[in-house]
C-alpha positions in Angstrom: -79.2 -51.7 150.8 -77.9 -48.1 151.7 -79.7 -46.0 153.8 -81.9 -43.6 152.6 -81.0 -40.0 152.3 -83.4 -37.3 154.6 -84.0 -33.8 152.9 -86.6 -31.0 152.8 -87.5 -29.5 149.3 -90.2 -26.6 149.6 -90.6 -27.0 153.5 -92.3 -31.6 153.0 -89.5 -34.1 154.5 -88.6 -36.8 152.0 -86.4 -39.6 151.8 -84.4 -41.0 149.1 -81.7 -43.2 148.4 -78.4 -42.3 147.2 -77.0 -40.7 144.7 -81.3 -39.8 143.7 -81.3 -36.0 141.8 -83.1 -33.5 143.8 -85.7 -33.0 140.4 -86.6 -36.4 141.2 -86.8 -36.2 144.5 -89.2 -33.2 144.4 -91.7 -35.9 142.0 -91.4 -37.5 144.9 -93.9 -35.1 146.8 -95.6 -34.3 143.7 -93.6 -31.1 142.9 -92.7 -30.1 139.3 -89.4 -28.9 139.2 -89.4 -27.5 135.0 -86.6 -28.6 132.9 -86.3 -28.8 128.7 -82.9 -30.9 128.5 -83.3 -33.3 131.5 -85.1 -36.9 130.2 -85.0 -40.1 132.8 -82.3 -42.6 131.5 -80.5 -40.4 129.6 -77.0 -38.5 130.1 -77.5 -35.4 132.1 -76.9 -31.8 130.2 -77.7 -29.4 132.1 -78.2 -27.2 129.1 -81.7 -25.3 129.9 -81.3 -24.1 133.7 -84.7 -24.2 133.9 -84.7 -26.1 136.7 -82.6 -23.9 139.1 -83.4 -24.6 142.6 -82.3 -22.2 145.6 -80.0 -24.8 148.5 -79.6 -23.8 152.0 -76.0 -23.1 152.4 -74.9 -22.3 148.8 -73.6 -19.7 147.0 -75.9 -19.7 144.1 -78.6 -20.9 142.5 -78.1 -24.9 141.4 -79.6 -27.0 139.0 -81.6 -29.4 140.2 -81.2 -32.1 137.1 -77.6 -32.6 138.7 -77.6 -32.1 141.6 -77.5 -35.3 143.8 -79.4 -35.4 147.3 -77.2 -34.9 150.4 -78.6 -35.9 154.1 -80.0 -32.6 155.3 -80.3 -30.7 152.4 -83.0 -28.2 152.4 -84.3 -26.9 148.9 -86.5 -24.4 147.5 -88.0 -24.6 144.5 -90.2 -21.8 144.3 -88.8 -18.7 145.5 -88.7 -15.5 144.1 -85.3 -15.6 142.9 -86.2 -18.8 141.4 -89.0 -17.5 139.4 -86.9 -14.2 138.2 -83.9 -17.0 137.0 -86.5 -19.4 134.8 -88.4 -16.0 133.5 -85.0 -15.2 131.8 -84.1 -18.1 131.0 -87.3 -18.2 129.1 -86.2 -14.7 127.8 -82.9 -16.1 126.4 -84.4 -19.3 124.7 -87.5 -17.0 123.1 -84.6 -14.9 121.5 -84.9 -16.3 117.9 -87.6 -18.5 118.8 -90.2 -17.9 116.2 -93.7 -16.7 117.5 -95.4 -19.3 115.3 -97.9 -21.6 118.1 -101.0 -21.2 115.7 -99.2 -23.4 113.3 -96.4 -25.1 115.0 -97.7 -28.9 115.2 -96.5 -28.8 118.8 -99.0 -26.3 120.1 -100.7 -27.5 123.0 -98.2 -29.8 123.8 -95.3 -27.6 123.7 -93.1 -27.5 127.2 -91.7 -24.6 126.3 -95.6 -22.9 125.7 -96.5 -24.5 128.8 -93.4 -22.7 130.6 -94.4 -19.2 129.2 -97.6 -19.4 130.1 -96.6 -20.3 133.8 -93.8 -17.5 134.2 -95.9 -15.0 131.9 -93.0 -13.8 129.6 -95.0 -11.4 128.0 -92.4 -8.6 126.4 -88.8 -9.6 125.7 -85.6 -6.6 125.8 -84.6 -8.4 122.5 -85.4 -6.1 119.7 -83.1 -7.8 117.3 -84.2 -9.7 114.3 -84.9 -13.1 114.6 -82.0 -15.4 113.2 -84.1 -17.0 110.7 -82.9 -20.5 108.7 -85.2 -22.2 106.3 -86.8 -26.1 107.7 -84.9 -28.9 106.6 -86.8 -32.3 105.8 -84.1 -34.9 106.9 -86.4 -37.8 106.2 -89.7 -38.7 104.8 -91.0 -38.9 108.5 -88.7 -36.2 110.2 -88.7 -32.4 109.5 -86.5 -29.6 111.3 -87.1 -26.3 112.1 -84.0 -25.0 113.3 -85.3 -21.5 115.0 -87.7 -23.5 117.5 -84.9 -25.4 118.3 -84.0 -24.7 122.1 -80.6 -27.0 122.2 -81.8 -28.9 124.9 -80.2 -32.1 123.2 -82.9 -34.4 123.7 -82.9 -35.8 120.3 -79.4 -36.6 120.2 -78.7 -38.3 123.2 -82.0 -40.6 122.3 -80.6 -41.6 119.2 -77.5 -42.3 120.2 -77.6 -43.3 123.7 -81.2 -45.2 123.7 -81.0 -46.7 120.0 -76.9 -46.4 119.5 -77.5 -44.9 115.7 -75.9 -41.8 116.5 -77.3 -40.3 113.5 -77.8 -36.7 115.1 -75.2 -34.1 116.4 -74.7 -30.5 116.7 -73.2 -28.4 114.2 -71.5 -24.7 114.4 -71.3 -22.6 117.9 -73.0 -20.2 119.3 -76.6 -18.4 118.1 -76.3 -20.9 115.2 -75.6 -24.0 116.4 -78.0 -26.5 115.5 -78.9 -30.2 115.1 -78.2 -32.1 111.7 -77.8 -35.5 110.5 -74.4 -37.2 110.8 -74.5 -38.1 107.4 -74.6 -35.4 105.1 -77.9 -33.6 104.9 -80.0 -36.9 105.4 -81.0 -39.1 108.3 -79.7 -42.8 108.0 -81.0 -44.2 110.8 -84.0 -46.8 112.2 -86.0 -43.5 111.5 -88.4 -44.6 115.0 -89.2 -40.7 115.3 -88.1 -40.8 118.9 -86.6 -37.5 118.6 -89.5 -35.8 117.3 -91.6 -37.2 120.5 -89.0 -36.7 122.9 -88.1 -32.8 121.7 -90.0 -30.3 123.6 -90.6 -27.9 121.2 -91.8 -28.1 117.4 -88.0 -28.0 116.1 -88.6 -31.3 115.0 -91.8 -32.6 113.4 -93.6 -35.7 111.9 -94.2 -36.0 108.1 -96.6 -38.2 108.8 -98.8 -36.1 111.2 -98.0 -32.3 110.6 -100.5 -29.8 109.3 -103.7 -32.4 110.3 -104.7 -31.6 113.9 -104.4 -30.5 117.5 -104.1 -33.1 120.0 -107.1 -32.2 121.5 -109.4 -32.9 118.4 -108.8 -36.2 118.3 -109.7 -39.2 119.8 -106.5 -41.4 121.8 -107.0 -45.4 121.4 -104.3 -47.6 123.2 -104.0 -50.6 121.6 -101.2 -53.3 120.2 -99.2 -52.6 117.6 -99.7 -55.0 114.4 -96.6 -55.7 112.9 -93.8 -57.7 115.0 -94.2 -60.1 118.3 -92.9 -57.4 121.1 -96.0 -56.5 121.8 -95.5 -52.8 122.0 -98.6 -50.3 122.9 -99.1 -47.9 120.4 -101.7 -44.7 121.2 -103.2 -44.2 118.3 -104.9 -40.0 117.5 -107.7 -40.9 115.7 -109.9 -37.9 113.7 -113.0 -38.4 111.5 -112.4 -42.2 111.3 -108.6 -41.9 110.5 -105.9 -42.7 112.0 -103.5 -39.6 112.0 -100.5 -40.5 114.6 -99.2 -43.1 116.6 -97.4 -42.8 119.9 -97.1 -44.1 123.5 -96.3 -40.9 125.6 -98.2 -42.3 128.5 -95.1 -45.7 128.9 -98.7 -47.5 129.4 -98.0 -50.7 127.7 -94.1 -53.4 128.3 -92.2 -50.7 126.4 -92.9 -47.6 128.3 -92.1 -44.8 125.3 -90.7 -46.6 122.7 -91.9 -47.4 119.7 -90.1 -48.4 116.0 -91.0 -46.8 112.6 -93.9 -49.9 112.0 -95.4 -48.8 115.5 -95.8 -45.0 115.1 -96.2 -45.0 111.4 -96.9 -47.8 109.4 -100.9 -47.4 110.0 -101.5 -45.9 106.8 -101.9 -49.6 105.3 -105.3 -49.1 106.7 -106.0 -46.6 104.3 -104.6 -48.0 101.3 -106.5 -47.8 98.1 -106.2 -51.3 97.2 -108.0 -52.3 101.1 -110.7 -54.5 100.0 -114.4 -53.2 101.6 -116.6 -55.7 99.7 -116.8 -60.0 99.3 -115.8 -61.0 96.1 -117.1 -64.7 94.2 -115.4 -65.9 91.4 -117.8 -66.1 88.6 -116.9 -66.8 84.9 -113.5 -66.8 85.7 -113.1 -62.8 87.3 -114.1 -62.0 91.3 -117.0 -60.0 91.1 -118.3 -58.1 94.4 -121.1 -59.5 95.9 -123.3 -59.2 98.9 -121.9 -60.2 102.2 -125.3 -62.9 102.3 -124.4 -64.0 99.0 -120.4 -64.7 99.8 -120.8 -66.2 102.9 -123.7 -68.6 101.3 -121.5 -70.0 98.8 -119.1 -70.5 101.5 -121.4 -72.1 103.9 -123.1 -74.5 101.2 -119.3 -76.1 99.9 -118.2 -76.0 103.5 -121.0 -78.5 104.2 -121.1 -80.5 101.5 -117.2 -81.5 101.7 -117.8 -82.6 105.5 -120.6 -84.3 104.2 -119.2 -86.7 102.0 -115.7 -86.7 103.8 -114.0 -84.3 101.6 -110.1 -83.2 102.5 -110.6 -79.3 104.2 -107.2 -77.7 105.3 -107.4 -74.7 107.2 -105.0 -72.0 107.3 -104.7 -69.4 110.4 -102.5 -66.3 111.0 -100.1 -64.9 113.4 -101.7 -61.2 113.3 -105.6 -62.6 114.7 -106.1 -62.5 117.8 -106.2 -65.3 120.2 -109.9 -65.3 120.6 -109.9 -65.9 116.5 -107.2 -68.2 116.7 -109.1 -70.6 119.2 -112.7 -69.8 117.3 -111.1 -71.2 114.2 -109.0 -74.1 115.9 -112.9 -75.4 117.1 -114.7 -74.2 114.0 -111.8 -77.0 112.2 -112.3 -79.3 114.6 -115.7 -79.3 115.4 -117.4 -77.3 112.7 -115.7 -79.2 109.9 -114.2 -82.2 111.4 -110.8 -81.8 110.1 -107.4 -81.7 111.8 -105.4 -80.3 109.0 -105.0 -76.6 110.7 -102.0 -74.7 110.8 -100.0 -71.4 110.8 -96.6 -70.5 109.3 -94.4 -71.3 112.2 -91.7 -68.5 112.9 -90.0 -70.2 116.1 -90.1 -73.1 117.9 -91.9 -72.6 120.9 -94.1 -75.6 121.6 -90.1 -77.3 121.8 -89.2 -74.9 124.3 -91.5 -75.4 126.1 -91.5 -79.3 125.9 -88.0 -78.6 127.5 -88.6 -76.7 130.1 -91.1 -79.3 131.2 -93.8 -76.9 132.6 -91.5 -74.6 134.3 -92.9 -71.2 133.9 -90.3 -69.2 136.3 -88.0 -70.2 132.8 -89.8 -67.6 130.6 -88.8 -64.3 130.8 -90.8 -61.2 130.4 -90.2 -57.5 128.6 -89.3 -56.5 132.0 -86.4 -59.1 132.7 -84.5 -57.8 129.5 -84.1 -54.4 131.3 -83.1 -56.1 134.8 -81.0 -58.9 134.1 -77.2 -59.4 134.8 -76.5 -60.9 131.3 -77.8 -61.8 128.1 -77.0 -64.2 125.4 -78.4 -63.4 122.2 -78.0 -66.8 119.9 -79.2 -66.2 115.8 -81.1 -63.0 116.0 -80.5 -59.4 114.4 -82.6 -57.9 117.8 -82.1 -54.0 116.3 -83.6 -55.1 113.0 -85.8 -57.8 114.0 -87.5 -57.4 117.6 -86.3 -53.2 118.3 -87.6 -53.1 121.5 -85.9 -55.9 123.1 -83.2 -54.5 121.7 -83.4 -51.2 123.4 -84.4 -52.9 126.7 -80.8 -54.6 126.7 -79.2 -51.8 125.7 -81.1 -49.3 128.4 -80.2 -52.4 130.5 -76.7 -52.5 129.8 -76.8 -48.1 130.1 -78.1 -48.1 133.2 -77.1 -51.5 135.5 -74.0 -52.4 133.6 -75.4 -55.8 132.5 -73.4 -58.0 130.1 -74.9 -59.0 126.8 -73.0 -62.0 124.5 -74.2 -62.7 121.0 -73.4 -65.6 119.0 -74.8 -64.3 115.3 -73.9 -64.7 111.5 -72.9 -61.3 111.1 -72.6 -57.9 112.8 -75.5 -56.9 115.0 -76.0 -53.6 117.2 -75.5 -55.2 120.1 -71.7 -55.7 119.2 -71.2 -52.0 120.4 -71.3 -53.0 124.2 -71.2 -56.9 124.2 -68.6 -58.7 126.5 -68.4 -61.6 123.5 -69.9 -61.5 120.0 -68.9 -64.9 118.0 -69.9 -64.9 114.6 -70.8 -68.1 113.2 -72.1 -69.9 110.0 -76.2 -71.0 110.0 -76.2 -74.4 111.8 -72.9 -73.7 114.0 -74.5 -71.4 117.1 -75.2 -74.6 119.6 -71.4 -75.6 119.1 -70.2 -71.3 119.7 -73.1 -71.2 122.6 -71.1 -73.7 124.8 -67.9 -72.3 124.2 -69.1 -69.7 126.4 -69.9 -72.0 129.3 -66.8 -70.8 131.2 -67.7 -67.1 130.7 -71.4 -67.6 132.0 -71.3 -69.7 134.7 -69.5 -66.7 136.5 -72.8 -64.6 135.7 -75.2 -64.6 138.6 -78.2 -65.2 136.1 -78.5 -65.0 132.3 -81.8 -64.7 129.6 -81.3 -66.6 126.6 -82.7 -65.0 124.0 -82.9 -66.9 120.7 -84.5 -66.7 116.8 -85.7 -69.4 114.3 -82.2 -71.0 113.8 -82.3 -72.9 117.0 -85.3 -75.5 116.4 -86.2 -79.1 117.3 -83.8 -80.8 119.3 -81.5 -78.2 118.9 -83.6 -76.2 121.0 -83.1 -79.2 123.8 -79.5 -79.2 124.1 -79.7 -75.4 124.1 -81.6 -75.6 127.5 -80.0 -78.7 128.9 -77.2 -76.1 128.4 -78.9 -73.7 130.3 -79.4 -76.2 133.2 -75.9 -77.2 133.3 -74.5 -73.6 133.9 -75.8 -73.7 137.5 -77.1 -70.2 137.7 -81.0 -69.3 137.2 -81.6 -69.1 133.2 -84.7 -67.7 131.3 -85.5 -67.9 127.8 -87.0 -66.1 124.9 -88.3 -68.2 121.8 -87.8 -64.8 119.4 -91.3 -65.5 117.0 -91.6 -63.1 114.1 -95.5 -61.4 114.3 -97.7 -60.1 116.6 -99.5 -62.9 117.2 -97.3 -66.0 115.9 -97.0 -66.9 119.7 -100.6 -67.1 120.6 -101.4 -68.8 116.8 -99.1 -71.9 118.7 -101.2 -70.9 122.2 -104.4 -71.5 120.5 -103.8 -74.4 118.9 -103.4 -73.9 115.2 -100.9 -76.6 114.6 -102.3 -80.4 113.4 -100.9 -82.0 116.3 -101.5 -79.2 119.2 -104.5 -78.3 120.8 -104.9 -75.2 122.6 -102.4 -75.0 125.4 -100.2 -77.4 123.8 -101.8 -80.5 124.3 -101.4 -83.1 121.7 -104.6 -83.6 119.5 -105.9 -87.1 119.3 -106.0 -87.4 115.2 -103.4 -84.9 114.0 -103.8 -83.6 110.1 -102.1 -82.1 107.9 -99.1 -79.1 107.9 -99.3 -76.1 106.1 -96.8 -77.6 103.6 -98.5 -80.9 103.2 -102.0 -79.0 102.5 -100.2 -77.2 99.5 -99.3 -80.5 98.7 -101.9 -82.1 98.4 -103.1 -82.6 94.8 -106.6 -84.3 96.5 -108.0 -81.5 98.9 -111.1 -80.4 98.1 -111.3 -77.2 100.6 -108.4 -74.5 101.3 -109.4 -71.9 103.7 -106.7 -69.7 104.6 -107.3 -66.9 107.0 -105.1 -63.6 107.1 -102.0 -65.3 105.5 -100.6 -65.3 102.2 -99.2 -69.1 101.8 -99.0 -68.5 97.9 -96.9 -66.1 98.0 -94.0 -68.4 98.6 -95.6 -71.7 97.0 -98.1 -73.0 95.1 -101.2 -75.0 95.4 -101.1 -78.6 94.4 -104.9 -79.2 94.4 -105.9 -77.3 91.4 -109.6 -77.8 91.7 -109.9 -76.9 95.2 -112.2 -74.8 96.8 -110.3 -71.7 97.7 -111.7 -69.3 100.7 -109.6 -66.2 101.9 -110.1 -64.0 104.3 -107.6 -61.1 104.3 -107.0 -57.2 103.9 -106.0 -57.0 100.8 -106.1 -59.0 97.2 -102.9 -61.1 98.0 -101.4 -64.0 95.9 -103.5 -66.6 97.8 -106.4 -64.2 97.8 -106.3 -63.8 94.1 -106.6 -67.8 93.5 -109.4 -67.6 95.8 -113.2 -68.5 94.7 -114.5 -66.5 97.5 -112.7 -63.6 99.5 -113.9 -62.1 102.4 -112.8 -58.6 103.5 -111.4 -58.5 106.7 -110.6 -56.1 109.7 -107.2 -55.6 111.2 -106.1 -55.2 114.6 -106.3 -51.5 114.5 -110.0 -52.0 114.1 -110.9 -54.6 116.8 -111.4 -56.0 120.1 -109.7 -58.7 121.3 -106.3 -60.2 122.8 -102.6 -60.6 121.6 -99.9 -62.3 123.3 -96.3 -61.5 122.2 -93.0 -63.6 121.9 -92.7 -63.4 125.7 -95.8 -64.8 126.4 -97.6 -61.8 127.8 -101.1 -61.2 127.0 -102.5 -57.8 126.0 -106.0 -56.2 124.7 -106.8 -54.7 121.8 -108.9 -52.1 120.9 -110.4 -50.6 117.8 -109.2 -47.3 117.0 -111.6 -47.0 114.1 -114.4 -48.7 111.6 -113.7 -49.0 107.7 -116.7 -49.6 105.7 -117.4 -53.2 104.6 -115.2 -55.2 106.5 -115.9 -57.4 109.4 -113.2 -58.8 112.1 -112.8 -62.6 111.7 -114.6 -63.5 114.4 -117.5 -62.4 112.9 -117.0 -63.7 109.7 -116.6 -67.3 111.7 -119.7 -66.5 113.5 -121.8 -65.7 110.8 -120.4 -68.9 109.1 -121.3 -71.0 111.8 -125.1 -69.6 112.0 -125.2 -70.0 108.2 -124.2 -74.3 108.8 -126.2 -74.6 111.6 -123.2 -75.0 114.0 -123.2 -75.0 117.6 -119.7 -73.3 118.5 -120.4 -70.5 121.2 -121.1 -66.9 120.9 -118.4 -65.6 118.6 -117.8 -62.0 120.6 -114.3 -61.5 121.9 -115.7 -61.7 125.7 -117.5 -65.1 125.9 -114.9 -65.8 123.9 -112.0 -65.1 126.2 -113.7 -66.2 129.2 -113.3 -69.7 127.4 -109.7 -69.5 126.6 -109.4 -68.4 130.6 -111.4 -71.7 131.6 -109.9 -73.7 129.3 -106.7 -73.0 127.8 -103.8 -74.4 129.9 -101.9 -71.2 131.5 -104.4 -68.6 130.2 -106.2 -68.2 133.6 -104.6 -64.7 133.7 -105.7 -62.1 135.7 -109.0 -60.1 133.6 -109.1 -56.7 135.3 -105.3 -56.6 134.4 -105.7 -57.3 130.7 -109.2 -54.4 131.2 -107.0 -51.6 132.8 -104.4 -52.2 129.9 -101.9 -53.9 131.9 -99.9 -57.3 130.0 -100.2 -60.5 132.1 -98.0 -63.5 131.4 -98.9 -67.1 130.4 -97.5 -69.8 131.9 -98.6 -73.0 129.6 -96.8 -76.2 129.9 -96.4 -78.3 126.5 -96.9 -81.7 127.1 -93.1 -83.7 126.3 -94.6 -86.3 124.4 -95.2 -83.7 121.2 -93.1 -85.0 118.2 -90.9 -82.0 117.1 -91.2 -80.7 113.7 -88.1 -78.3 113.2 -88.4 -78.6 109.6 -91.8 -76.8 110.0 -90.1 -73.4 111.6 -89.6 -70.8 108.4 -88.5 -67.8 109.9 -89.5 -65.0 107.9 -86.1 -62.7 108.3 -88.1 -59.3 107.8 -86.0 -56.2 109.0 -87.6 -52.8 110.5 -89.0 -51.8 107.0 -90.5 -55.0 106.0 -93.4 -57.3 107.7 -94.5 -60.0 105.7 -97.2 -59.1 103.1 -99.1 -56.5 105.5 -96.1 -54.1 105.5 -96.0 -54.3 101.2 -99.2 -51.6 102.2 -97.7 -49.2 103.7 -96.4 -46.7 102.2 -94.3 -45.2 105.1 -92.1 -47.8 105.5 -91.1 -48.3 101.6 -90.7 -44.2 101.2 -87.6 -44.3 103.8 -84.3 -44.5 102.6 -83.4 -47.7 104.4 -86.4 -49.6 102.9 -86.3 -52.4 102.7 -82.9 -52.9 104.9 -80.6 -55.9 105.8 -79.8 -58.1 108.4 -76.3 -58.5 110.1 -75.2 -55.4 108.7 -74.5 -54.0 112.3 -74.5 -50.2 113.1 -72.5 -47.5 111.2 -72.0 -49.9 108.1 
């Protein structure tokens, strides 16, 4: 490691290492050094001089954004000279600047207000009339206002440096230069809104969120994001029991600021008209609304008479409820009912990766290790479309510490822009493509497998006695598609697993053979939508659902039972890379209870004796129980993600034909995202995958 570099900066010693700019050093000590255009991990511009800095020795004032440390360097950074330089700078950018913070959606968290107020720029010597140009709307979620603009260049070098869109440049010269989409008068992009959070100003805005508030009337809930299995931490502004933005400005949760269009604004399925708020009963062939005591008494009374005369019950679960519902509902099946026919809709196959790994939990990689590692091998995913934030860790990765990324796909992905090998390959053909890279990756000093629902069952066996024969340390990602589709497999909502992977002694049915069967009396399916795809065999079967909305399955249902969602409860989710997180509810909606309640309430109502159904107890029984899951608590409390480490026990019979992948892109999400309006309004809805970037 090189030695560390001494300097002074306002007078405090500090050390750094090489090649560290001074404006970081000075965080360092805790001194703010301003800047507009400077933003960690991205190019450097050098476009505001705001953050001039007076250097012993030189002729001039420097900027401290690029301006690399030096051994003995003494800097000020808050002389008088320094002051006068960022008061005009200020001066110059307020030119054409309209005066408009009552209504700008960016007042009071505007840099550029903040830096006014600090340097008091009071009166400008511009007398001129304002260059004035009408707002654009380059999306249904992005709107520009050219004259707050301060050409700081933030929003560019975002998109096209952090996501590799490039769908923003800079047009004309001059006093009228200013940004625009690079096609045409439109943005066709992953429209994430990671320029409007990352501009300083209010140049550019959020459809979604301007004209409803100031940051400081609502209330900010961190919580997981519902729709994919990254496990991203989305803030949610909450006013008068609705949801208004999303965002995670804090980098509190495994993908620091970034978030994808589903993350920071496909909420507003929460408020959808069609959101159901009462239990319905099938009577006289309609669902009528009835009382919560009513529904769940019909419920309880069938529920016990088909375990009492040894009926066929099949039980349904879901990859967005949490884990302490998924294990609730694995011992309500088991216990409560007597039945092993439980199951999910499998997206990957992780209980065979782990089966072949063989308990070795150094094997799984974290959010982290994408952003780390020397090389990556991405084998049958889409990552931009399909899991966006592992897809900017790799390229961030690859931005910043050079790493070398291989994909073996059907068809163009993003991450052909930098990859030292992309092989493109027909379904059923990556294994074969995979080891013709042998001689290329044994020369890396470690590699992260990364890999989707293609590689299943044994296939997923040779692909990590692959691994093992390369000779350098390998880690592996089984890519799953939903928030929770990893800890539905954790929790045990498979026939033949029990939680932490362990087989069960008197396996039932699968999802598929439930469907199938033309004798089961009970179907209770909770938060999926099975008949959408299929249909149900058993036509006089007892149909519960519990769910958000009035699905295909619901609307077969005899009884459906409103549900919360994950923006509305307590609880824990663990995404595709094993790492645990907690929820918590952002808001309450009338009428609906989280499914652990519902369970709970159920239980009562059959006299059951299955624990206290509150998230807490709850947990503290997955912790005590739950091979892997003795994580860490007051991690999980202060908001932190903590990684399991379950071993699957090798004598589990694969099922690769289970494994249906659900191929949705960044506009689509099984049937939660049909509800939100944001993501079918964009032009890209409902998108493709393998199309690549640029096509």
């Amino acid at each position: 490691m090189a030695e560390l570099v001494h300097l002074t900066i306002d007078g405090r010693p500090v050390e750094a290492a090489p090649g560290t700019l001074v404006i970081d050093a000075a965080k360092k000590l805790g001194i703010e050094i301003p800047a507009f255009c400077y933003y960690e991990g991205l190019s450097l511009q050098a476009a505001c001089r705001m953050c001039l800095v007076e250097v012993e020795r030189a002729p001039k004032l420097l900027t401290a954004c690029t301006l690399p440390v030096a051994e003995g360097m003494v800097v000020r950074t808050a002389t008088p000279a320094v002051a006068q330089a960022r008061k005009s700078m200020l001066e110059l950018l307020l030119t054409n600047h309209p005066l408009d913070c009552p209504v700008c959606d960016k007042g009071g968290e505007c840099e550029l207000q903040d830096m006014a107020f600090r340097y008091g720029v009071g009166e400008s010597r511009f007398a001129e009339t304002k260059v004035h140009v009408p707002e654009k709307q380059f999306s249904p979620v992005v709107f520009f206002d050219a004259p707050r603009c301060i050409l700081c260049y933030r929003c560019v070098r975002i998109c096209n440096e952090g996501l590799g869109v490039n769908a923003l440049g800079v047009v004309n010269r001059g006093a009228v230069s200013e940004i625009a989409p690079n096609r045409g008068d439109h943005l066709e992009c992953d429209e994430c809104g990671a320029c409007i959070d990352i501009c300083p100003v209010g140049a550019l805005t959020s459809g979604i969120y301007r004209y409803h508030a100031r940051p400081w009337e609502m209330e900010h809930v961190g919580t997981i994001c519902t729709f994919c299995s990254n496990g991203c931490k989305t803030t949610l502004g909450v006013r008068g029991n609705r949801i208004l933005r999303g965002n995670n400005r804090d980098r509190s949760g495994v993908n620091g600021e970034f978030l994808c269009i589903k993350g920071r604004y496909a909420f507003d399925f929460l408020h959808h008209p069609e959101r159901l708020q009462s239990p319905l009963v099938r009577s006289g062939g309609e669902l009528r609304p009835v009382s919560w005591v009513q529904a769940l008494g019909a419920v309880a009374e069938r529920f016990l008479e088909a375990r009492a005369r040894g009926g066929r019950i099949g039980v349904v679960g879901s990859n967005r409820t949490t884990n302490e519902e998924n294990y609730f509902l694995q011992k309500f099946a088991r216990q409560g009912l007597g039945t092993g026919s439980i199951d999910h809709r499998r997206t990957g196959d992780v209980p065979a990766l782990l089966s072949a790994l063989a308990g070795r939990g150094d094997a799984l990689a974290t959010v982290a290790d994408l952003y780390t590692t020397k090389a990556a091998l991405v084998v049958a995913s889409d990552l931009a479309q399909q899991h966006p934030l592992f897809a900017f860790q790799l390229r961030a990765n690859w931005r910043h510490h050079h790493a070398r990324v291989y994909t073996v796909t059907r068809g163009p992905v993003r991450e052909d822009q930098y990859s030292v090998q992309a092989l493109r390959v027909p379904p059923g053909g990556e294994l074969e493509a995979v080891e013709s890279l042998a001689p290329a990756l044994r020369k890396e000093p470690e590699l992260v497998i990364l890999f989707g629902g293609g590689i299943r069952g044994a296939a997923v066996q040779r692909l990590v006695a692959f691994g093992d024969s390369l000779g350098i340390p390998v880690k592996y990602v089984c890519l799953v598609d939903y928030s929770n589709s990893r800890g539905a497999f954790d929790m045990g909502l498979a026939p033949e697993l029990l939680p932490g992977y362990q087989p069960a002694p008197n396996p039932g049915l699968t999802l598929a053979e439930m469907l199938a069967a033309p004798d089961l009396d009970v179907l209770w399916v909770v938060g999926a939508n099975p008949l959408r795809e299929a249909s149900l065999a058993a036509e006089k079967a007892f149909v519960v659902v519990q769910d958000l909305f009035l699905t295909e399955t619901a609307a077969r249902a005899d009884v459906v039972l409103p549900a919360a969602s994950a923006y509305e409860k307590a609880g824990t989710v663990t995404n595709t890379c094993g790492e645990v997180q907690r929820l918590r509810p952002a808001l309450k909606v009338m009428g609906v209870k989280s499914d652990l309640e519902i369970f709970g309430l159920l239980a009562r109502a059959m006299r059951l004796e299955l624990g206290g159904a509150r998230p807490e107890p709850v947990f503290e029984e997955i912790r005590a129980n739950v091979p892997g899951y003795g994580v860490p608590a007051a991690v999980l409390a202060t908001g932190g993600a903590a990684q399991t480490c379950p071993a699957a026990a090798p004598e589990i019979p694969p099922r690769p034909d289970l494994v249906r992948p659900a191929s949705d892109t960044l506009f689509t999400s099984g049937t939660l995202g049909r509800y939100s309006k944001v993501l079918s309004s964009v032009l890209e809805f409902p998108g493709e995958l393998y199309k690549g970037a640029g096509e």
